[in-house]
BAKOL-123116 format. One record per residue: residue number from 1; x, y, z of N, C-alpha, C in turn. Coordinates in steps of 0.001 Angstrom, whole numbers, plus 500000, padded with zeros to 6 digits. Atoms other than C-alpha are relative to their C-alpha. Layout:
N
<NUM,<X,Y,Z>,<X,Y,Z>,<X,Y,Z>>
...
This chain:
118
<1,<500024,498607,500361>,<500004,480286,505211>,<500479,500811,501206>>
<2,<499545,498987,499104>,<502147,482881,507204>,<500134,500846,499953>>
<3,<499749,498572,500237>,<501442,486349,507106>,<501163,500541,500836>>
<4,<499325,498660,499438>,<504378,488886,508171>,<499449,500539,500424>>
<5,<500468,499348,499189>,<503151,490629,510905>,<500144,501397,499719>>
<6,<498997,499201,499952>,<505724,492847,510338>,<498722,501282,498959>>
<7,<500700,499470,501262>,<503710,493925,506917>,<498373,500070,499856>>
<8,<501476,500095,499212>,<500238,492818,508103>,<499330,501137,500509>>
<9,<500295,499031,498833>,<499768,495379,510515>,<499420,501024,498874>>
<10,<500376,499315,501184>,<497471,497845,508706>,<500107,501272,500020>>
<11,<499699,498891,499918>,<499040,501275,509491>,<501338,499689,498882>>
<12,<498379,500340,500364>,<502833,499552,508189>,<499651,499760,498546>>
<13,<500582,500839,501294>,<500484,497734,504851>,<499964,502048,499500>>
<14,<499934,499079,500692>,<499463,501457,504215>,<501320,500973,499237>>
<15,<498846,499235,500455>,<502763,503126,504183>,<500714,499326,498686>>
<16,<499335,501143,500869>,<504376,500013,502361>,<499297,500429,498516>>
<17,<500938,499476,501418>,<501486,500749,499411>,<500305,500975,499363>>
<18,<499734,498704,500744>,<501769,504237,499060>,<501314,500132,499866>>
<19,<498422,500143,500271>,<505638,503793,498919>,<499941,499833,498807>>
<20,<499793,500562,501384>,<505251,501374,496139>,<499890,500943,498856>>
<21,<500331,498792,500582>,<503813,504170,494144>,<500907,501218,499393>>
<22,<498610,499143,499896>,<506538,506855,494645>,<500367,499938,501312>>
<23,<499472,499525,498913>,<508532,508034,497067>,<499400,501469,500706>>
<24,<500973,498876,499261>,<507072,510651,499643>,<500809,500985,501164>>
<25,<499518,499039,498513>,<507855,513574,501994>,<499069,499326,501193>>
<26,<500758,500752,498534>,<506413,512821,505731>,<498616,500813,499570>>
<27,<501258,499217,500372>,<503370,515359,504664>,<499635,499434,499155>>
<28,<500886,500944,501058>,<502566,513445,501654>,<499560,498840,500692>>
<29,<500828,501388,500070>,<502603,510340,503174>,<499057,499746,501194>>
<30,<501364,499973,499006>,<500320,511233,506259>,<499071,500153,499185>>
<31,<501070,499680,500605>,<498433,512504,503912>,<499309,498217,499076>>
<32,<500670,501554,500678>,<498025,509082,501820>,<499758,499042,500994>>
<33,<500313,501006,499500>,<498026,506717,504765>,<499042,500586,500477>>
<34,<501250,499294,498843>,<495705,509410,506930>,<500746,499218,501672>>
<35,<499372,500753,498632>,<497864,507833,510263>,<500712,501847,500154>>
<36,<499860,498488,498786>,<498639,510932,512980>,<501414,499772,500160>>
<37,<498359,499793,500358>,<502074,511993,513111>,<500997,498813,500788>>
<38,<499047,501107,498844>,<503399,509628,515929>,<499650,499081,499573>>
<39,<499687,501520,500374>,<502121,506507,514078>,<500768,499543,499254>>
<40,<499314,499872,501386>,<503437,507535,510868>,<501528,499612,500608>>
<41,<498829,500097,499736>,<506787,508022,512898>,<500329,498540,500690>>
<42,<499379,500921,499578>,<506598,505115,514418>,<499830,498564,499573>>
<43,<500150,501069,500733>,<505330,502658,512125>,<501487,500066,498963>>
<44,<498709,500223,500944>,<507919,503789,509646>,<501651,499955,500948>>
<45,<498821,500396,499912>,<510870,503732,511914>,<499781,498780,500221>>
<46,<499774,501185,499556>,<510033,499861,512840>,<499838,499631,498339>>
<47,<499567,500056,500912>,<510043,499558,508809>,<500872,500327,499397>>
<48,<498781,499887,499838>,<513051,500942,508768>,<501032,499196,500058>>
<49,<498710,501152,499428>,<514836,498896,510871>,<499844,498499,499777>>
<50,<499751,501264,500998>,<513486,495892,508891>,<500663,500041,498986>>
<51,<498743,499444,501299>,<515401,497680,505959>,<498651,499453,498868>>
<52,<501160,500021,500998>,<511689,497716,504089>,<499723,501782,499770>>
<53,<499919,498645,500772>,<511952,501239,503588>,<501244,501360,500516>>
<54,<498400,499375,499387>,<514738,504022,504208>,<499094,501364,500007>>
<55,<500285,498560,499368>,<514077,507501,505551>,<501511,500744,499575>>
<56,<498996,499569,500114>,<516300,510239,504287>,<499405,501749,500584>>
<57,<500253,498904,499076>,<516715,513804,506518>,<500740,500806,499064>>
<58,<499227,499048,500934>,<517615,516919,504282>,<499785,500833,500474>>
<59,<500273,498517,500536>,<517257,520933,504166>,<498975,500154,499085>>
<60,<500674,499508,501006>,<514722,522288,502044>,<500398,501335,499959>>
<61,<500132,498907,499588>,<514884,525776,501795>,<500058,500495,501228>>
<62,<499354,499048,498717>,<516570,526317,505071>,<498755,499071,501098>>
<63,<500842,500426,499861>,<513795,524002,506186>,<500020,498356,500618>>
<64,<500040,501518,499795>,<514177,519963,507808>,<498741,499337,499517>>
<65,<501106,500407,500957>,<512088,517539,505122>,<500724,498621,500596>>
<66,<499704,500698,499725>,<511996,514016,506564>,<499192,498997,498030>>
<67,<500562,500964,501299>,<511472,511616,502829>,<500015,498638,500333>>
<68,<499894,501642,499997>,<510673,507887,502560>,<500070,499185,498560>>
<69,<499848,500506,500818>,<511365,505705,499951>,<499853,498249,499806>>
<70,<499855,501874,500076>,<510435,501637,499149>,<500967,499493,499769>>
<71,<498666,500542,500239>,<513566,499743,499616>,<499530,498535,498956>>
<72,<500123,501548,501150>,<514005,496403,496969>,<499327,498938,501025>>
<73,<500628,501112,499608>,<513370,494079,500097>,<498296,500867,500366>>
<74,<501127,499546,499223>,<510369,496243,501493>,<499236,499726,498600>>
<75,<501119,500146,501227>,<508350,495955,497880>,<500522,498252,499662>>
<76,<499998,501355,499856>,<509779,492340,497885>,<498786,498693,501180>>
<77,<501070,500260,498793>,<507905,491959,501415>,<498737,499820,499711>>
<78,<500766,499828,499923>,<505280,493780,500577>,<499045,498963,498213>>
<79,<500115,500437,500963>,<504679,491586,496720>,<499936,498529,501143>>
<80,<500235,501453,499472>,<504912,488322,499193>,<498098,499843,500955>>
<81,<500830,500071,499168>,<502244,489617,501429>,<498818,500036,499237>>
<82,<501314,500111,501194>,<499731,490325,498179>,<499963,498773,499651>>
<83,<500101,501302,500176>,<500681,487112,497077>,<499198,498761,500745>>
<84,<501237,501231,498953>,<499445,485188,500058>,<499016,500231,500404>>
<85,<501366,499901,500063>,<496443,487021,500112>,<498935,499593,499078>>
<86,<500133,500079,501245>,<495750,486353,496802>,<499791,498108,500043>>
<87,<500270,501379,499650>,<496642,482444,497685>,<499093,499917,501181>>
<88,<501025,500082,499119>,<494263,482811,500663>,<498695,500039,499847>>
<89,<500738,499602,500334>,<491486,483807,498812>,<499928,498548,498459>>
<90,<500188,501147,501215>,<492270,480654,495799>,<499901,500693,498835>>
<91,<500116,499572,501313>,<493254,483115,493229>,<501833,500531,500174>>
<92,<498900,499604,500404>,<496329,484189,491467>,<500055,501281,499135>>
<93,<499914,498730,500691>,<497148,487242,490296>,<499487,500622,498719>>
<94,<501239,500027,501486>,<495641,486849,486726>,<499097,499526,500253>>
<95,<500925,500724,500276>,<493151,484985,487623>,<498921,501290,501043>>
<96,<500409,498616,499253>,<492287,488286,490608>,<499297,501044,498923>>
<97,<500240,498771,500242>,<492667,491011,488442>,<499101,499396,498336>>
<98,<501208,500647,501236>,<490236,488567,485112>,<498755,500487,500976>>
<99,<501667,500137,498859>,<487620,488087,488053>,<499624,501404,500396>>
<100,<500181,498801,499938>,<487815,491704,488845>,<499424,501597,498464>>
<101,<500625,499698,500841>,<487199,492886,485481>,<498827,499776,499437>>
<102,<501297,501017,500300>,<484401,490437,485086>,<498913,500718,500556>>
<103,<500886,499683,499187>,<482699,491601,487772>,<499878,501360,499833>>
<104,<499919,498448,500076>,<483356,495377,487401>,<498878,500004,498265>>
<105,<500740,499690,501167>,<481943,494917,483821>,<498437,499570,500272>>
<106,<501463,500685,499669>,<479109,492775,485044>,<499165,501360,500477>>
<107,<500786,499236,499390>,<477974,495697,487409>,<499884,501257,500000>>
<108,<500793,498927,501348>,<478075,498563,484567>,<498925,499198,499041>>
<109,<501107,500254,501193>,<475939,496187,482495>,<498309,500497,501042>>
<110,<501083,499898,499148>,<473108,495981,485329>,<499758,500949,500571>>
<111,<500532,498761,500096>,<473313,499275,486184>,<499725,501261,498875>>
<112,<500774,499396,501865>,<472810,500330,482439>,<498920,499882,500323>>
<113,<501311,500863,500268>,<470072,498104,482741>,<498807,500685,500809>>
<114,<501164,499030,499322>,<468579,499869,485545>,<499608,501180,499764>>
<115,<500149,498794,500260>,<468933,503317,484551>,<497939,499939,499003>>
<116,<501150,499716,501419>,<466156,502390,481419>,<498576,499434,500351>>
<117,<500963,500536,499569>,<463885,500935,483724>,<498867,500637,500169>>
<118,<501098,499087,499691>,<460312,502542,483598>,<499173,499737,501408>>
């Protein structure tokens, strides 16, 4: 098992996530990772220059808006790195998100259960 460092790293894992999602201005996506302006900048330019996500520089309203966007390999990356967590853990993706329902249902039944408790 070989994690990507690259993707590992858990400032680079956040951006990578909220990418997947949509695409973001630099204010949105501080806002979703919560990382301070110089990590943001500098986690995403070293994702960048893996060509896992692209940065585009525009105008807004007379205004400089730095955007990011998930490139095909960067959600390729980032789908390998769930994967081998997923194999690290001895589950597969259906078999994750069964066990996760299981359990999520399990622990509305038992807290039903408690509510009626005298």
């Amino acid at each position: 098992m070989a994690f990507d460092a690259l993707v590992a790293n858990p400032g680079r894992l956040r951006i990578l996530t909220a990418l997947a999602a949509s695409d973001q201005d630099f204010v949105q996506l501080r806002g979703a990772t919560q990382l301070s302006d110089g990590n943001l900048s500098c986690h995403a330019r070293r994702l960048q220059t893996a060509g896992f996500i692209a940065v585009y520089k525009e105008f807004r309203e007379g205004r400089p808006t730095t955007s990011f966007a998930l490139t095909a390999s960067g959600r390729h990356a980032l789908e390998l790195h769930a994967q081998e967590l997923l194999s690290a853990i001895g589950a597969t993706p259906h078999t994750a998100i069964a066990t996760s329902r299981i359990q999520s249902s399990a622990s509305l039944e038992s807290s039903a259960d408690e509510e009626w408790v005298d």
